[in-house]
Steps between C-alpha positions, in 0.01 A plus 500: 500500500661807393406844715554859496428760792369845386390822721298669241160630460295175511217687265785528232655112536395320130485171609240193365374490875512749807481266798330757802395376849306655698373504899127431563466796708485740209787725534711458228901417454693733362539354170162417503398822569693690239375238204130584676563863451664453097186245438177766618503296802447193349615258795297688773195493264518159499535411858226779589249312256576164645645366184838385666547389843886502633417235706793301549696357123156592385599595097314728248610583152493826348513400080555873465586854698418829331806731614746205588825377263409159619289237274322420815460460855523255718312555890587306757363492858690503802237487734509680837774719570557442863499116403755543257784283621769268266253224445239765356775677311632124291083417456452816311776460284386133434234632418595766261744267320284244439265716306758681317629181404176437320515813315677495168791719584854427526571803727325690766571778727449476893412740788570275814748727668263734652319216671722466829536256743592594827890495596522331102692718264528608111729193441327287693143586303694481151639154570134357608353676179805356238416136711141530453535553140759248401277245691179569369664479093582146591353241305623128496468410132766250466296213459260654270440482112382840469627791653360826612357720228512874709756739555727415812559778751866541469548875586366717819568856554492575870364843580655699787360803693808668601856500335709367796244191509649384177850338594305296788227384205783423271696300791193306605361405157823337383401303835192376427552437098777247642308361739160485290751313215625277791105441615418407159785212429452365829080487370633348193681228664246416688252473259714277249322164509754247682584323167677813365609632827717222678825493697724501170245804350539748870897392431500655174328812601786541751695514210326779281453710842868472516587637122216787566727573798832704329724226709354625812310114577683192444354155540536132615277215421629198737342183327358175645873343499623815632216498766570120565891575563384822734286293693170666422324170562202674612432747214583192238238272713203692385617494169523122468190397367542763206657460163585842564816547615524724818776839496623710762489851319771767648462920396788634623473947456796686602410860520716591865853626372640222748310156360671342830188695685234285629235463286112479576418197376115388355409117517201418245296162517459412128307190517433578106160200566396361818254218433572406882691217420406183663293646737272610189313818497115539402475485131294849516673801459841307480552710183598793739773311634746677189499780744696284789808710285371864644793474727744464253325756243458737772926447550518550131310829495684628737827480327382626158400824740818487660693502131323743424526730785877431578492552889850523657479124712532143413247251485463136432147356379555044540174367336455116650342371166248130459246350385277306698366228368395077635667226303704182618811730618293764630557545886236312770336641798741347784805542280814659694748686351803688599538905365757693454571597831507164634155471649309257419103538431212239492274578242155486635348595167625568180303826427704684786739522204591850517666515839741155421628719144545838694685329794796404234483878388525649821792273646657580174475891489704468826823533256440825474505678865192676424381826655112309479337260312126456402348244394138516277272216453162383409550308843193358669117535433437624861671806428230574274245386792676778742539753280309472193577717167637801653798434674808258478620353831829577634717312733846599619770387739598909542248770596652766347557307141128442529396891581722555146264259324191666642625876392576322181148396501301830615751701187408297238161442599622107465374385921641269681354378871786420784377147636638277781833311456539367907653197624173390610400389144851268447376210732261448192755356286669264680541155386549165628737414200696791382626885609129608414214466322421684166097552657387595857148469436200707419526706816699845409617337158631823339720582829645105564608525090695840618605323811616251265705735296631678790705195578712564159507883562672525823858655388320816351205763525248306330120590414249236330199633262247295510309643141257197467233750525639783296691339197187460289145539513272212344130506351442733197813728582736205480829589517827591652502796685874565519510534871727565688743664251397844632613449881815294358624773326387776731659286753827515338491839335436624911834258556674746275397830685567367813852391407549894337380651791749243747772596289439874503495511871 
């Protein structure tokens, strides 16, 4: 998405669309409120009469404006003013780019800037408006015959009140056009049916992130034999009963001037099809089960953001990469085997899968002394039962690692919810037969898989996002929602100013 940020007379900007928002308490913006004054009052006309509402991303479009440059106008609601908070702010613009994505025009000009959010500045409003609209262009047509026959939005000019808001609008839209782009390959992943996207497939994206990347991201795949050698004997168990074979995927970006600095280091569950294994899921809805990758494609669209934003620290994405699948070779509920740290696990059922890959991963991002790690994965189903749609869960073994994630979270409008992680919850996965069991029952079953983690995490700040409930939505909207690229990056991108501001002092 390319942009441009103009303070000029918004009654003069030629654009195919003038995007406007308005408050439904009738005072107008000041952008608003100058294009009301070139247009014989058209917008205030039209709320007097009742013709528009600005009730909340309520939309009207104006085909024509006597007195305007623009083609047309584009209203959008943003309800109540003293309600007006972040969450109102991204469901506006959701709304508005939706529409305008309808329209056929392959540019637009937009008026967001005047519609503040408390203690939320110019840059800050820019980056959620470039976000919004490289989202809402997204359309996965790789798998169809027949593509799209309008005009794709490829162009917004952001409109600016005063002159010294511009450098903060630039600033923030490069932002959020890098993290929208990273949003959108992480919903294309994830939407790739599991025959295209496998192990071998995420390996080879690794590889074309890596020559978008100017040098700055180099890569490692560690193969089955590799993996075998390692002693990764819990990542290749789930991957047994595949023809598929499983990788271990390493993104290394160097963008501290000393690459011996610790990096932060992201750990993605890329189960690329989880049919359960022998403890078989339910036939219905097993289709959704391509999305058991969100981890991983969240990991991946962080570090196209990351290349493209160039932030002054190291990290290291490791994507633990299977398929799980039942045949003669596949693993058995009561199986034991021994991971990469040395503890051994019974398997109590096959379709706790995600935790026995990510184990390997996070003993093996110890190599790299990292200043924290986080892990994402579509983990357990009763995260979704605690926290629904809205929010992912987060664990942590470090309080202050986990008040980072939740800042990250509350920026990018991209939530997270701090659950339990207490020793209480361990005595649920003990076993008679090895170090511990890969299940501790249905009682607290997102918080005993983090417990579970926790126990391969305990050289390092480590967090655990639970996104079963955020990675996609299902029914008619089905689809990858490319959560949670937008905390990831924040996360990291807040790593960076931290580190400036340490140094400084």
């Amino acid at each position: 998405m390319e942009f441009s940020v103009l303070t000029v007379n918004p009654a003069k900007v030629e654009t195919a669309c003038l995007v406007v928002p308005l408050f439904q308490d009738g005072e107008l913006l000041s952008v608003a409120a100058k294009l009301d004054d070139a247009s014989e009052r058209l917008i205030a006309q039209l709320i007097e009469r009742g013709d528009f509402t600005p009730e909340l991303a309520n939309v009207q479009l104006i085909p024509f404006a006597p007195g305007l440059a623009a083609e047309r106008l584009l209203l959008v609601g943003l309800g109540k003013r003293d309600a007006f908070n972040e969450g109102a702010l991204r469901k506006a613009l959701d709304g508005a780019f939706t529409a305008l994505a309808k329209l056929p025009v392959d540019s637009a000009a937009v008026a967001f800037a005047d519609a503040e959010v408390e203690d939320r500045d110019a840059a800050w409003n820019a980056q959620m408006t470039l976000e919004a609209a490289t989202r809402a262009v997204y359309r996965f047509t790789e798998c169809k015959s027949t593509q799209p026959t309008l005009p794709q939005l490829a162009t917004i000019e952001l409109l600016v009140s005063e002159a010294n808001q511009a450098d903060g609008a630039k600033a923030g839209a490069r932002v959020g056009a890098a993290l929208g782009d990273g949003v959108n390959l992480a919903r294309t992943l994830g939407n790739l049916p599991g025959n295209i996207c496998t192990p071998s497939y995420l390996a080879g994206q690794a590889e074309t992130l890596a020559g978008e990347s100017a040098g700055s991201l180099t890569v490692e795949i560690l193969d089955e034999a590799e993996l075998e050698a390692l002693g990764a004997h819990s990542l290749l168990a789930v991957g047994r009963g595949s023809a598929e074979p499983s990788k271990l995927i390493v993104m290394k970006y160097q963008g501290a001037e000393d690459p011996e600095e610790s990096p932060h280091v992201l750990v993605g569950k890329g189960i690329t099809f989880d049919t359960g294994g022998i403890s078989l899921k339910p036939g219905a809805g097993m289709d959704e089960m391509k999305f058991d990758m969100c981890g991983a494609a969240s990991v991946f669209g962080a570090m196209k953001s990351v290349i493209a934003l160039k932030p002054k620290l190291n990290v290291v994405a490791i994507v633990a990469s299977a398929e799980n699948m039942p045949d003669g070779r596949a693993i058995k509920p009561g199986d034991i085997v021994t991971t990469l740290k040395g503890l051994t696990v019974e398997i109590l059922n096959t379709d706790a899968e995600g935790r026995l890959v990510l184990c390997d991963a996070l003993t093996y991002a110890e190599r790299f002394t990292p200043a924290s790690v986080v892990d994402i994965a579509t983990l357990t189903g009763a995260c979704v039962i605690a926290l629904g749609d809205h929010a992912s869960g987060l664990f942590s073994n470090d309080d202050d690692l986990a008040l980072d994630l939740l800042e990250a979270g509350e920026a990018s409008w991209d939530r997270a919810w701090h659950m339990p992680l207490w020793d209480d919850y361990q005595q649920q996965l003990e076993s008679n037969f090895a170090d511990l069991a890969n299940i501790g029952g249905r009682p607290a079953g997102s918080i005993t898989a983090a417990c579970f983690l926790s126990r391969f995490a305990d050289s390092y700040p480590w967090a655990h996002l639970d996104i079963a409930g955020t990675a996609w939505d299902s029914g008619k909207q089905k689809g990858a929602t490319g959560r949670p690229v937008g905390l990831l990056t924040r996360y990291l991108l807040d790593r960076e100013s931290e580190r400036v501001i340490t140094q400084e002092a």
